[in-house]
Each structure stands twice: as structure tokens, then as C-alpha cells.
C-alpha positions in Angstrom: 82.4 14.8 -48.5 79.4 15.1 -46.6 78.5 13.5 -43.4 74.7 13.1 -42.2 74.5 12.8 -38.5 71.4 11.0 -37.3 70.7 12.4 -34.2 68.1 9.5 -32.4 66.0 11.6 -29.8 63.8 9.1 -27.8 60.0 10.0 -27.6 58.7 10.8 -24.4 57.5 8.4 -21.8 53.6 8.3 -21.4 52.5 9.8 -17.9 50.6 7.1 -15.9 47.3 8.3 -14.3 47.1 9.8 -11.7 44.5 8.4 -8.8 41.6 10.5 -7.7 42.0 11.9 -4.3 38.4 10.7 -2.8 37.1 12.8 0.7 36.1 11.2 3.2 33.0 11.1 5.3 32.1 14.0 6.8 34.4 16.2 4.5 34.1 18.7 1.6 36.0 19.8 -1.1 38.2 23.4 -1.0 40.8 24.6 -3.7 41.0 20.6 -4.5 41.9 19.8 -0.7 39.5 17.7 1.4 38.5 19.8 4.3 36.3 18.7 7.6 33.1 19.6 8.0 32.1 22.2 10.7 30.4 22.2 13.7 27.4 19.4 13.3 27.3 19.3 9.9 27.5 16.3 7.7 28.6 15.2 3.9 28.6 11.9 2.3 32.0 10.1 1.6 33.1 10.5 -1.8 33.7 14.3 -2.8 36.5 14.1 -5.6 39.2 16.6 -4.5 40.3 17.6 -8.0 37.0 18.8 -8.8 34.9 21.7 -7.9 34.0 22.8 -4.3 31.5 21.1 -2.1 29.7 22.0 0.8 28.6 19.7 4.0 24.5 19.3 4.6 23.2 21.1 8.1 21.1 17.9 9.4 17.9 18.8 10.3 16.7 17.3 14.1 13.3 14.8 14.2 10.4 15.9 15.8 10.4 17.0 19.6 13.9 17.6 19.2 15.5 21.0 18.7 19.0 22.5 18.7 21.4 22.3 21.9 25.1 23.4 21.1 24.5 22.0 17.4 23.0 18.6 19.0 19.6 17.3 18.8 18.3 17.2 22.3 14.6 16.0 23.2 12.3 18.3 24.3 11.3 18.7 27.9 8.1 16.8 28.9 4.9 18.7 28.1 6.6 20.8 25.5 7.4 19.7 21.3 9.0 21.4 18.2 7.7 20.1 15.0 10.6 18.3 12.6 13.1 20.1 10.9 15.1 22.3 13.3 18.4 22.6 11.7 21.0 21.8 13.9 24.1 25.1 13.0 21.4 27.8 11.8 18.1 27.3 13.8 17.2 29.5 17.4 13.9 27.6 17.1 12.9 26.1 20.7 10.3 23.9 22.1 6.8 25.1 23.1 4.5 24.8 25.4 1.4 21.8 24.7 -1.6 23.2 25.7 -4.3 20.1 25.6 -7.6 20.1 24.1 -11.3 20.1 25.6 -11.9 17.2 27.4 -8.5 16.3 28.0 -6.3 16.4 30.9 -2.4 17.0 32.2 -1.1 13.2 33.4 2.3 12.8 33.7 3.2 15.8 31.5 1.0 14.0 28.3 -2.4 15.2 27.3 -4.8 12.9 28.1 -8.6 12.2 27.4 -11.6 12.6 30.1 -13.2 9.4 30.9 -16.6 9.1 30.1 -19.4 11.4 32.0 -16.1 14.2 32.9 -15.2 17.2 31.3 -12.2 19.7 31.5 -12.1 23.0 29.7 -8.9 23.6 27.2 -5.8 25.1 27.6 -3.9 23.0 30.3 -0.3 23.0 30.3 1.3 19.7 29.8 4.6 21.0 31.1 3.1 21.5 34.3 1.8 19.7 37.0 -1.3 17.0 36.4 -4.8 18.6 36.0 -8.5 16.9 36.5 -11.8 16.3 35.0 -15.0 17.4 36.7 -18.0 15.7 36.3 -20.4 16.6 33.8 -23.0 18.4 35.6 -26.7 19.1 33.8 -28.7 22.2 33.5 -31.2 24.1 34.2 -34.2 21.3 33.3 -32.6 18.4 32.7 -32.4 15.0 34.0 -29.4 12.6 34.1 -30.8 9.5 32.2 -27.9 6.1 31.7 -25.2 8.8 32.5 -26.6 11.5 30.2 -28.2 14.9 30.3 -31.4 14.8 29.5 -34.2 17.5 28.8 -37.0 17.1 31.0 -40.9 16.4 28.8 -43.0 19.6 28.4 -44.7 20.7 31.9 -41.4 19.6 33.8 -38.8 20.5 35.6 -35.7 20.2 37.7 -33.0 22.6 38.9 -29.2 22.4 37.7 -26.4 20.4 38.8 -27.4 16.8 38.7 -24.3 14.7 38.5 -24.2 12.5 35.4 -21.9 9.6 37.3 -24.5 9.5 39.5 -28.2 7.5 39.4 -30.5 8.3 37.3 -33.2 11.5 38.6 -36.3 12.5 37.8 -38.2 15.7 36.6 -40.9 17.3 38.6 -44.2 18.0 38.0 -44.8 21.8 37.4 -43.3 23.9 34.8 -45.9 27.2 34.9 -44.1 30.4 34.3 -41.4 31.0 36.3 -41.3 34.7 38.0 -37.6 33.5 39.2 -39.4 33.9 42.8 -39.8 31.3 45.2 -43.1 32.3 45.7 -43.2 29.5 48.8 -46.3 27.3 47.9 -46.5 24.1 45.0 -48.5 23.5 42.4 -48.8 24.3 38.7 -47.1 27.6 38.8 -44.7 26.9 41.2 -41.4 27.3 40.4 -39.9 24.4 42.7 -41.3 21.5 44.2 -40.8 21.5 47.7 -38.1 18.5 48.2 -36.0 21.0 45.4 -36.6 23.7 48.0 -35.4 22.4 50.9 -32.5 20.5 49.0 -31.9 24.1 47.9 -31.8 25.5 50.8 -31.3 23.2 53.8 -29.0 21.0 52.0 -25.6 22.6 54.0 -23.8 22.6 50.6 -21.1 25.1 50.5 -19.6 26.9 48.1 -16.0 27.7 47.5 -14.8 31.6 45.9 -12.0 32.6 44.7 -11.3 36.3 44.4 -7.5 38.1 43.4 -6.1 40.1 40.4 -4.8 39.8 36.9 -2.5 42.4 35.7 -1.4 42.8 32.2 -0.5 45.5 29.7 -2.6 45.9 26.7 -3.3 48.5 24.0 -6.2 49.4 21.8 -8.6 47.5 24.4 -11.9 49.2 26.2 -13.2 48.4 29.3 -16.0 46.6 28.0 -13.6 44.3 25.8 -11.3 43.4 28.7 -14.3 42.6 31.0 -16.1 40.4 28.5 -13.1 39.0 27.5 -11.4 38.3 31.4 -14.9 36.7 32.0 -15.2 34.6 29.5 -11.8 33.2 30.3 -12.3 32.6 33.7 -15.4 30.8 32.8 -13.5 28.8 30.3 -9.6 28.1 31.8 -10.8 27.1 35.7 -14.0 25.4 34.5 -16.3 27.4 36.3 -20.0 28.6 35.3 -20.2 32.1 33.8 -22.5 33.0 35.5 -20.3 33.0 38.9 -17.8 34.9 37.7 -17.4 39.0 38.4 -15.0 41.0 36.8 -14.2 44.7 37.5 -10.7 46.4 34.9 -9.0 49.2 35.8 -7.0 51.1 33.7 -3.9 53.0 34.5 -1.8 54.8 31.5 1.0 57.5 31.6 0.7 60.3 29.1 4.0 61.7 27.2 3.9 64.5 25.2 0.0 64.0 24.9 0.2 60.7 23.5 -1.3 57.4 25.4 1.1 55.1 26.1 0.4 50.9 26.6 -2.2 51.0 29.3 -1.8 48.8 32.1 -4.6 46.5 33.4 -5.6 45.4 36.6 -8.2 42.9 36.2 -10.4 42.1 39.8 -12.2 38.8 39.5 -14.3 36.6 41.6 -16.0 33.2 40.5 -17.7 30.4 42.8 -18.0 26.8 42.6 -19.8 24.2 44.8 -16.3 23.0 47.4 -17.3 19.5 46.3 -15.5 20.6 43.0 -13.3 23.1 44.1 -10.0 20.7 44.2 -9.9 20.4 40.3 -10.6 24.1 40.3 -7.5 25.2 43.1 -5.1 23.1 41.2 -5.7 25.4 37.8 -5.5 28.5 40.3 -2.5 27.4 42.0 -0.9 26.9 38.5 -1.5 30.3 37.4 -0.1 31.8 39.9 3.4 30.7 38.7 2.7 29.9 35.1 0.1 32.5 33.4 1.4 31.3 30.1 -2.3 28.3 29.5 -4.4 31.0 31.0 -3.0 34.0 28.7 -3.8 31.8 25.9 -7.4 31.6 25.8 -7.4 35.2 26.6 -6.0 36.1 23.5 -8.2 34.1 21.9 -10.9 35.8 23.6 -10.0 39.2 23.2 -9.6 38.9 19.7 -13.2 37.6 19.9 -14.3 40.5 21.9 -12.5 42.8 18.6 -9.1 43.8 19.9 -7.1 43.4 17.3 -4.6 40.4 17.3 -1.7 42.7 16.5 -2.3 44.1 20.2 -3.1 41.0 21.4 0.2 39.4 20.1 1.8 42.2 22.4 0.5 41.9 25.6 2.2 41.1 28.5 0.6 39.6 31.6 2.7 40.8 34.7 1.0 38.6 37.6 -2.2 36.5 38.9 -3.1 36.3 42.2 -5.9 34.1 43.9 -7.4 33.9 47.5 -10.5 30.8 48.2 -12.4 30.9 51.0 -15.2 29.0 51.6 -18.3 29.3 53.4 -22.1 27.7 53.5 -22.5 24.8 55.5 -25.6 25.3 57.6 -29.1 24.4 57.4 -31.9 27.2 56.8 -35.8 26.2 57.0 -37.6 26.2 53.2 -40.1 29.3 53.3 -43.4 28.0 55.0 -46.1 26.5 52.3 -48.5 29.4 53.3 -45.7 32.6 52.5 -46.8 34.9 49.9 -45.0 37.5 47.7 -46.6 40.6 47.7 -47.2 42.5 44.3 -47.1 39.5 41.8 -49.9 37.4 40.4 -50.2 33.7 41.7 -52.9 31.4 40.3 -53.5 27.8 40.8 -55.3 25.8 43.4 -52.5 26.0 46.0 -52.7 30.0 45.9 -56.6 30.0 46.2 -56.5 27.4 49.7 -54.0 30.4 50.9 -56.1 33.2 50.1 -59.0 31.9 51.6 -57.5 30.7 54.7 -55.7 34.6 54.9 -59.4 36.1 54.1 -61.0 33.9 57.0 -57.6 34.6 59.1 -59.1 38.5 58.8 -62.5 38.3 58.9 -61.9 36.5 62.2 -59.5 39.5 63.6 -61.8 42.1 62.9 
């Protein structure tokens, strides 16, 4: 007799699910284990740790702000960092604003001349407030409702009227000019003689400012450096061209027959009329601690004047000295009507009166 056992075997108890294990914010996903962040970085809440790996964002600073022990800090005043710096990786750090023509340093922000001033560019905004000059005309013209203004045809009228100022007038002449004050008026003359004696008798003085700039440069000649230095000068303190002397020196060590970087030393000497010399001492008194405004307009002008920007990238301006003195102030007597300047033509009405009074001056002498 046979006996079937029935041997009952339960079936296996379905597993319940298990729960996602979420990350929070902040954190990131490693070998299925939430994990903090590092250092400033950042990550959404959410990561699901039985998934793959995730990785935290490097949060990136607004503008003016750059990286300070993986912070966002502001920029110093006068200095800026366009958006982006990334706060772990970045060594990025603010510049210097240089401001514009026409514009000024006030309170460490770039700010526009008023009407009838000028200022060159390349201030600093991180340094100390700058000035505008007034706008001053040329060489024949007029200031006319706060403007420059070329005198008519047969006119004329020295430089440096003030356009703040009234309104002046051209003067009759406008012959060809020898550049000679022959001493007389009239249609040849080359100033009237209210000009003359403003010229000369006025008791204006005039403020100079002589020193050094030294730098080390390669690939640059003497005439580029000069041209260049000038230009700058003319350009950084505001000051006409026409002022300014430059004389470069360079010094260079051979080794092995090979020219090294040469070193520049860079005499200068520009005037301006004292009554404009303060905007002009604050610029100088700038540079002698912070070259960096005026080294950047002479890069742009010695690439200008063909060194090549490679060279100019890798100079190195060492120190800028400065010296004013001042000096004018007294009254000299306009050249009497009757003076004459041997060896040049004169005609006109003016010069005939002279030379007959000089002819009957002889005839009576002899």
C-alpha cells in the first residue's frame, strides 16, 4: 500500500517597495550615498541615491563680483570684473576702469564733463577724483554762445580763448603771417596791437613740469619711443603737443653678443598756462604712485608708432617722476609801432609811413 505525502510549501511573500533615498540640497550622488557638496558649490535637492553619480554646479559670481575664498565679494570702487567668475576654479580678479574722453574720476565712478570742459582719457577710477579743463579755442577762432568758432576770411585771433567765457571777436588782418611780430598793424600784420600787448604784458604765467619715465621695452627705436612718450603726455595730462619735449635714452646689457630688454629713461618737459595747472598736477601727482592710466595710452601709442603689441604687452614701467615750477608774471612793453625786422619784406600802408619817416630820419642826420 502506497502512501502519497502532500507536502504544502507556502509561496513566497511579495517584497514591498522599497522608498527612494532622495539627496538633499546641496548634495550629490556617490556609489548610491548622498554626499555634500564641496567648498562653494551647489546642487539642486532631489538627486536619487540609487541611481547614477551626480555632480554639484560651481556658481558663477554677478558682475563686479569676483572670487574671495570661494565667496563672491564686490569689487573695490573704481575697479569691475564682467559676470561669470566661477566661484572654486576662477583666479580671475577685478581691473582697473579707465574712463573715457570727456569724462572724469568722482567718487571713484566715471563721470561726464559738463558742457564747454574737456578731459583727455585714461583716468583711473580707482584713484583719487580728476577734473575737466575748459575747452579752450585755437589758433583763429572765436568763442561764439560757448563754442569755437572759425574766424571769416581776412581774420584773425590768437589761441586760448575760453569757451565758458563771453563771447570775443576776430581781428581785422589776416595777410601772411611770417610767424614774426614784425611790430607795426595793418593788413599784413600778424597781430593787432591789443593781441600784442595781451601777449606780452598780460603777466600770465606759465606752469612746467619736467622729471623722468623709466620703463623696459624691446624692439622699440628712439624715434618710436619719443613720438610715442610725446604723444602720451600730450594726451594723459591734457596738455598741448606742442609744449611737450621729450629726450629717450637707452641703456642695454649685452650677453654673449645678444641684446638684451633695453631699459628706457624717458626725459620730459610740457607747459601749461598756471591758471590750468591744478587739473594738470593732480594727473602728475597720480602717476607718481599709480603709472598703471598713464602706461595705458602708451601702449596704445606705441603700437601706433609700430612697436609691435607683443613687446608692448611686455613692458614694464619702473617709475615717474615730476618737478613744476612756475614762472612768468611780469609785464614787458609790446615792441614799439615803428620797430622793423631787418631782412624780410613788409608791405602795406603802415610799413610805407615807417619807411618814410626812417628815410626823412636819415636825410636829416646826414
Amino acid at each position: 500500500m502506497q502512501i502519497w505525502f502532500v507536502l504544502m510549501i507556502p509561496a513566497a511573500h511579495a517584497q514591498c517597495p522599497v522608498a527612494a533615498t532622495l539627496c538633499g540640497a546641496n548634495e550629490k550622488v556617490t556609489s548610491n550615498a548622498c554626499v555634500a557638496c564641496t567648498g562653494s558649490e551647489t546642487n539642486a535637492i532631489g538627486d536619487d541615491a540609487s541611481g547614477g553619480d551626480t555632480t554639484c554646479d560651481d556658481t558663477a559670481c554677478p558682475v563686479k563680483e569676483y572670487v574671495s575664498s570661494n565667496v563672491c565679494v564686490a569689487c573695490p570702487s573704481g575697479r569691475t570684473i564682467a559676470a561669470g567668475d566661477r566661484k572654486a576654479t576662477s583666479k580671475a580678479t577685478c581691473v582697473t576702469t579707465f574712463c573715457a574722453s570727456n569724462q572724469y574720476v568722482s567718487g571713484n565712478v566715471c563721470t561726464a564733463c559738463a558742457t564747454g570742459k574737456t578731459n583727455c582719457a585714461g583716468d583711473d577710477a580707482s584713484g583719487a577724483n580728476s577734473l575737466c579743463t575748459p575747452i579752450r579755442c585755437g589758433m583763429n577762432q572765436k568763442v561764439t554762445s560757448n563754442a569755437c568758432v572759425a574766424c571769416p576770411a581776412g581774420k584773425f585771433r590768437l589761441a586760448g580763448d575760453n569757451v565758458l567765457e563771453a563771447d570775443t571777436t576776430c581781428e581785422a588782418g589776416g595777410g601772411v603771417s611770417y610767424g614774426i611780430d614784425y611790430g607795426y598793424d595793418g593788413e599784413n600784420a600778424t597781430t593787432s596791437t591789443t593781441q600784442k600787448a595781451a601777449a606780452a604784458g598780460s603777466g600770465a604765467s606759465v606752469t612746467t613740469f619736467t622729471g623722468t619715465l623709466t620703463l623696459t621695452l624691446s624692439g622699440a627705436t628712439k624715434t618710436q619711443m619719443e613720438t610715442a612718450t610725446k604723444a602720451s603726455l600730450a594726451a594723459h595730462f591734457g596738455v598741448s603737443a606742442s609744449t611737450v619735449t621729450i629726450t629717450a635714452t637707452e641703456s642695454r646689457r649685452l650677453l654673449e653678443a645678444r641684446k638684451l630688454t633695453g631699459t628706457w629713461s624717458i626725459a620730459y618737459s610740457f607747459s601749461v598756462p598756471t591758471a590750468d595747472a591744478a587739473a594738470v598736477e593732480t594727473k602728475v601727482t597720480a602717476a607718481k604712485t599709480n603709472t598703471d592710466a598713464l602706461k595705458a595710452v602708451l601702449k596704445t601709442q606705441l603700437v601706433a608708432a609700430g612697436v609691435s603689441q607683443a613687446n608692448v604687452d611686455a613692458m614694464v614701467v619702473s617709475g615717474f617722476t615730476a618737478t613744476k615750477t612756475t614762472s612768468g608774471g611780469t609785464t614787458t612793453a609790446a615792441p614799439a609801432a615803428s620797430a622793423l625786422v631787418s631782412g624780410v619784406a613788409q608791405t602795406g600802408p603802415s610799413f610805407m609811413l615807417a619807411a618814410v619817416a626812417l628815410v626823412a630820419a636819415l636825410v636829416r642826420k646826414f
